[in-house]
C-alpha positions in Angstrom: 7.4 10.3 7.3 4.7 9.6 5.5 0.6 8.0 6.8 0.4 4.4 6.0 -2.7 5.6 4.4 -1.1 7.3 1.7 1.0 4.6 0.9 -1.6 2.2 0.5 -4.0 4.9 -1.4 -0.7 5.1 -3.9 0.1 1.3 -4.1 -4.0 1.4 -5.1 -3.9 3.5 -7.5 -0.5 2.0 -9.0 -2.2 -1.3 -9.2 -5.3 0.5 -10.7 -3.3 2.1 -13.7 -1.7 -1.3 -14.3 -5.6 -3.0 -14.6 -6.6 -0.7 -16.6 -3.2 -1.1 -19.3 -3.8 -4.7 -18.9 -7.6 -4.2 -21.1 -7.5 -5.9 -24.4 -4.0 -7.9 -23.6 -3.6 -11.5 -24.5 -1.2 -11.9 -21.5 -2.1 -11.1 -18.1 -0.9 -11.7 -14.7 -3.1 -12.7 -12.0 -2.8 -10.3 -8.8 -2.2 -12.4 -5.7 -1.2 -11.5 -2.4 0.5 -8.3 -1.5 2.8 -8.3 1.6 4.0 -4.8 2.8 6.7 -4.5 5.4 6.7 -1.2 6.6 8.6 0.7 9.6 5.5 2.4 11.3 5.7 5.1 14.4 2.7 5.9 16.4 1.2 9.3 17.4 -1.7 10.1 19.5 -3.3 13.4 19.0 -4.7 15.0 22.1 -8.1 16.4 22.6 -11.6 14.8 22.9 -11.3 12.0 20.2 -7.9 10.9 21.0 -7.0 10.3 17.4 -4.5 7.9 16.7 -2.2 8.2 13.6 0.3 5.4 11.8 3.3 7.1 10.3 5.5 4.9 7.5 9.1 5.5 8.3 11.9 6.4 5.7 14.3 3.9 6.3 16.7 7.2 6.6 14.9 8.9 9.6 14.2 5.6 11.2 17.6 7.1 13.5 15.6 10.4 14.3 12.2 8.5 15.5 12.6 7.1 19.2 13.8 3.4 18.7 11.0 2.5 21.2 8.8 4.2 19.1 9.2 2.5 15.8 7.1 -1.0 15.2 7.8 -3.5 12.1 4.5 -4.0 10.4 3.8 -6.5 8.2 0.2 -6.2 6.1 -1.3 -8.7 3.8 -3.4 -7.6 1.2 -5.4 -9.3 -1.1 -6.5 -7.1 -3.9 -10.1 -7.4 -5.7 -11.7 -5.9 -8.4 -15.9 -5.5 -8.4 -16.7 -6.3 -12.2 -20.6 -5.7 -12.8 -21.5 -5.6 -8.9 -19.1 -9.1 -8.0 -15.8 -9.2 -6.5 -13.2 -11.2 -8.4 -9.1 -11.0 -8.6 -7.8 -8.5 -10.2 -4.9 -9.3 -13.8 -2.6 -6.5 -14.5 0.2 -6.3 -16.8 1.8 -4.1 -18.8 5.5 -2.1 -18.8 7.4 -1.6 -15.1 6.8 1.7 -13.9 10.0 3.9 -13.4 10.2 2.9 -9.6 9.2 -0.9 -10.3 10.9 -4.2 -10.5 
């Protein structure tokens, strides 16, 4: 398992690479909405602050985790870029990467 922060942190910086390939192309795709579906289990740490974590589930170990314990999360994301202090969407393009469709 894996934090759902990490996941989005690499889907960022994915999307990131793929704006900055996209510089100086004629044709460009226009980044809308992003919907992740992800498996998530909960865990709350102990102690004063009572932290609670979000874990993204490998569809493999989804068995091991509690069945109780596992939640179906869908997130919506829409993705912006700041260009010279304003927020706009964000065009990407360029090749697939080796895990991309």
């Amino acid at each position: 398992m894996i934090e759902l922060s990490t996941v989005i942190q690499d889907l960022r910086e994915e999307l990131e690479q793929s704006i900055a390939e996209a510089q100086g192309k004629n044709l460009q795709f226009e980044l809308g909405a992003i919907e992740l579906e992800v498996s998530l289990a909960l865990e709350k740490s102990a102690g004063g602050k009572g932290k609670v974590r979000f874990w993204v589930v490998d569809l493999g170990a989804e068995g091991a985790v509690r069945s109780n314990a596992v939640q179906r999360v869908k997130l919506s994301l829409q993705p912006t870029v700041e260009v010279a202090g304003v927020r706009t969407s964000a065009f990407v393009s360029g090749r697939a990467g080796s895990l991309e469709q």
